[in-house]
C-alpha positions in Angstrom: -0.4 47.9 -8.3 0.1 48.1 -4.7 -2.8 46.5 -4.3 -1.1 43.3 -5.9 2.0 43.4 -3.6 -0.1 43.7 -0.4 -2.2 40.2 -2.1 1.2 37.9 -2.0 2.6 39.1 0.7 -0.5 37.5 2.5 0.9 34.0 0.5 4.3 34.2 2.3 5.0 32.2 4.9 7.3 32.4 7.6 10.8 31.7 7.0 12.1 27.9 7.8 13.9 27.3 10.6 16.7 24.2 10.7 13.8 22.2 12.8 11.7 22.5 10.6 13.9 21.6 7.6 15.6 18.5 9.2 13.4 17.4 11.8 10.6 15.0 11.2 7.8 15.6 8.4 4.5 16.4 9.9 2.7 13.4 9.0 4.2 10.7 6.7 3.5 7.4 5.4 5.9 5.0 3.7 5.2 1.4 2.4 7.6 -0.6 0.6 6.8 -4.0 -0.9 9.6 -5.8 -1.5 12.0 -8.9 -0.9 9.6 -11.5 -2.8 9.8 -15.0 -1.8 8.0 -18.2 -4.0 7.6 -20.5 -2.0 5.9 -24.4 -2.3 6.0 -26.8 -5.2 3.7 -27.5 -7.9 0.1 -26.7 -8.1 0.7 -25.2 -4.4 3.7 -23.0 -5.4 3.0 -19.1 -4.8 5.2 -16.1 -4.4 4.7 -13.4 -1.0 6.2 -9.8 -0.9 7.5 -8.6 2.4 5.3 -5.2 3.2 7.0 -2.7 5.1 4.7 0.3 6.9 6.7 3.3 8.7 4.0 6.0 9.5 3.3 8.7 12.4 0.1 9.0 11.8 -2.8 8.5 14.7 -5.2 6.0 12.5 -2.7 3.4 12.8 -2.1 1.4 15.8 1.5 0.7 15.1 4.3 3.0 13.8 6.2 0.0 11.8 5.3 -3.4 10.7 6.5 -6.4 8.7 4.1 -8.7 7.4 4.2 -10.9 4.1 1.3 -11.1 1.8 0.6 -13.0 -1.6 -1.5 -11.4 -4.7 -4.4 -13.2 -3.3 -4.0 -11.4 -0.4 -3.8 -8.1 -2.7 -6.9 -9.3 -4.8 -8.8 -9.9 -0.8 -8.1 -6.1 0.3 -9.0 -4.9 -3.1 -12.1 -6.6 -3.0 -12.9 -5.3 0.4 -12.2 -1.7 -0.3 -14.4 -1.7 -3.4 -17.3 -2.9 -1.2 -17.1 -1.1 1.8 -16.0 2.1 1.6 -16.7 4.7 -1.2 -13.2 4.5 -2.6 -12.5 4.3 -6.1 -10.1 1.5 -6.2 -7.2 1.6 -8.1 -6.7 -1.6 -10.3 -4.2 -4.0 -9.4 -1.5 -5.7 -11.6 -2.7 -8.0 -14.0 -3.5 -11.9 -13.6 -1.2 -13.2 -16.0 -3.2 -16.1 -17.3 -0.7 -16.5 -20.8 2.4 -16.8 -17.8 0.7 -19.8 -16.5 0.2 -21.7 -19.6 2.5 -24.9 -19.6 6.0 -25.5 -22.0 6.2 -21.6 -21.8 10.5 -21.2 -22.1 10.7 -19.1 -19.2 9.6 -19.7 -15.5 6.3 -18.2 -16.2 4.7 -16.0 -13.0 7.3 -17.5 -11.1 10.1 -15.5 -13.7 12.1 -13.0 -11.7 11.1 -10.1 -13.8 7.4 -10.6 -14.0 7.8 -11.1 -10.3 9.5 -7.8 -10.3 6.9 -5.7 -12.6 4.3 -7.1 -10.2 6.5 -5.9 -7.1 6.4 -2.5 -8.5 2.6 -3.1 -9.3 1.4 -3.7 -6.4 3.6 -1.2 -4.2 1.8 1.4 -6.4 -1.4 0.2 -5.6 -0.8 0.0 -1.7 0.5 3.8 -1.9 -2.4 4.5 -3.8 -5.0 3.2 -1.9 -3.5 3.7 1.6 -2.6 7.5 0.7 -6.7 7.9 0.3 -7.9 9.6 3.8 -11.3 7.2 3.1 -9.2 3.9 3.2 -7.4 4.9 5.9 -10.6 4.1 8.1 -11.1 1.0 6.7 -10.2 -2.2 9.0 -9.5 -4.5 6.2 -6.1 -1.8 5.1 -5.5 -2.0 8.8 -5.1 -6.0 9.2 -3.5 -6.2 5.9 -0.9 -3.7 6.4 -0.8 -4.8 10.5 -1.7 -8.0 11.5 0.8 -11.0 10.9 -2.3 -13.0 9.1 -5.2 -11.9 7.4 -8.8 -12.8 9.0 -11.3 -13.1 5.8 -13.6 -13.5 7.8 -13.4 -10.5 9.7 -16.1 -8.0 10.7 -15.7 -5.0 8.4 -16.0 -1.6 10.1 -14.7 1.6 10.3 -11.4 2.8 12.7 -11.8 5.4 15.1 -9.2 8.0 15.0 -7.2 7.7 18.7 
């Protein structure tokens, strides 16, 4: 029996100090997609989510970006994730082909709350896939979450930890 005892006090850990408690987490990572805009007429209407990054942590270059992307943009990173690194990528929200059908009596993917279940869609994914320690190295996350416009035709590589 004592034998047990001595075995979780090994587990305790040392008591938490107000620092600790209050001051900042270790290493953190937020990303919010929100605020989407639509944006264009016609054929060349589309809809872009604002992307907001707040992180500590030494991969990334900068601590907090804005940048605006559209589900193409999504459908691009997702792409290069599945080919270059050795992620399993999470899917993203669906296409929607029945929303784009014509004399539909709503506003279709243009609808505030398909354009809301796709918000929450893709913010999932983003978590997802830039929570993975793997896509963290990848440069294609990095100049989507980053870089005010996406290069597609970027060279793909790995980021070196600073």
């Amino acid at each position: 029996m004592d034998e047990a005892i001595a075995d979780t006090r090994r587990l305790m850990s040392k008591p938490q100090n107000l620092n600790d408690a209050y001051g900042p987490p270790s290493n953190f990572l937020e990303i919010d997609v929100s605020n989407p805009q639509t944006v264009g007429v016609g054929r060349g209407r589309f809809t872009t989510y604002e992307i907001r990054l707040k992180t500590n942590l030494p991969i990334f270059k900068l601590k907090e970006t804005r940048v605006r992307r559209r589900y193409s943009d999504f459908e691009w990173l997702r792409n290069e994730l599945e080919r270059e690194s050795k992620v399993v990528v999470p899917p993203l929200p669906g296409k929607a082909f029945f929303r784009q059908l014509p004399f539909r009596g709503d506003d279709g993917i243009f609808d505030d709350s398909f354009i809301e279940e796709r918000r929450q869609g893709l913010e999932q994914f983003l978590n997802k896939v830039s929570g993975h320690p793997l896509a963290q190295n990848e440069r294609c996350l990095h100049m989507f979450l980053q870089d005010e416009s996406v290069d597609k035709s970027y060279t793909p590589c790995k980021i070196k930890q600073i």
